[in-house]
N, C-alpha and C positions, 0 to 999 in steps of 0.2 A: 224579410223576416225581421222580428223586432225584438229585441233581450227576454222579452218576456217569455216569448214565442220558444229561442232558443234553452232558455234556461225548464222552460217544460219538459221540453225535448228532452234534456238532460233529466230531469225527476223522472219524467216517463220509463226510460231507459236504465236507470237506476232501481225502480222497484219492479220492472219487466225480470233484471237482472236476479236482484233477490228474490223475489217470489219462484223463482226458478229453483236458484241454489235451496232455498228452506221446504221447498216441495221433493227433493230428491233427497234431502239428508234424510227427513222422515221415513219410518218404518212402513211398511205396508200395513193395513188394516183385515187385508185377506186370508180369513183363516180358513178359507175352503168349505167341504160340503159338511166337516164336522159345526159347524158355528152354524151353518143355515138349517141344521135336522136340530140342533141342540138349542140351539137360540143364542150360543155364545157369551151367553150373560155371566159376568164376573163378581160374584158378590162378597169379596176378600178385601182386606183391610187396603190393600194395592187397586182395586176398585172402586172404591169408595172414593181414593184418593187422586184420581187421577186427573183433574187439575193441576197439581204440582208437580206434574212430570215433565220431561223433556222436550216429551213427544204434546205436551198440551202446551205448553210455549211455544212451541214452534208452527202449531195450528194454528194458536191466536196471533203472531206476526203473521202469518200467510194472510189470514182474515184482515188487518191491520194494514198490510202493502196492496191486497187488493181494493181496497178501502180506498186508501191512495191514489194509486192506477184509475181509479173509476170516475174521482173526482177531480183530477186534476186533467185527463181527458176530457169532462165535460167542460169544464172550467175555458182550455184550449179550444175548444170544439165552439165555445159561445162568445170567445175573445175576438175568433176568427173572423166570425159570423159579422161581430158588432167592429170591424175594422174596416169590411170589405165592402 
């Protein structure tokens, strides 16, 4: 294995890592059979805004690490390929 190699391994295992912990701090989005009969729709000044919440930064990291995860996997996957 060559630095490169390992040093993915590490990034890998790093946003493997995160993408865990910011998946699990997040709220649940399930509001039951009231949201599926009603349509759940929020049209309050708290709705409107829900970009700047907690809960929408830590969706856009999730998005962000997997991002990550995805490309640096293929990245390693085609280093592999073009070594061997």
């Amino acid at each position: 294995m060559s630095g490169i190699e390992i040093a993915a391994g590490v990034l890998l295992a790093v946003a493997s890592i995160i993408i865990i912990l910011v998946v699990l701090v997040q709220e649940s989005k399930d509001q039951g059979l009231t949201s599926a009969i009603g349509g759940g729709y929020n049209d309050s000044f708290y709705g409107k805004n829900t970009g700047n919440t907690r809960d929408a930064k830590l969706n856009r990291l999730t998005k962000i690490c997997a991002v990550i995860l995805f490309v640096i996997t293929l990245a390693v996957s085609i280093l592999h390929q073009v070594m061997n």
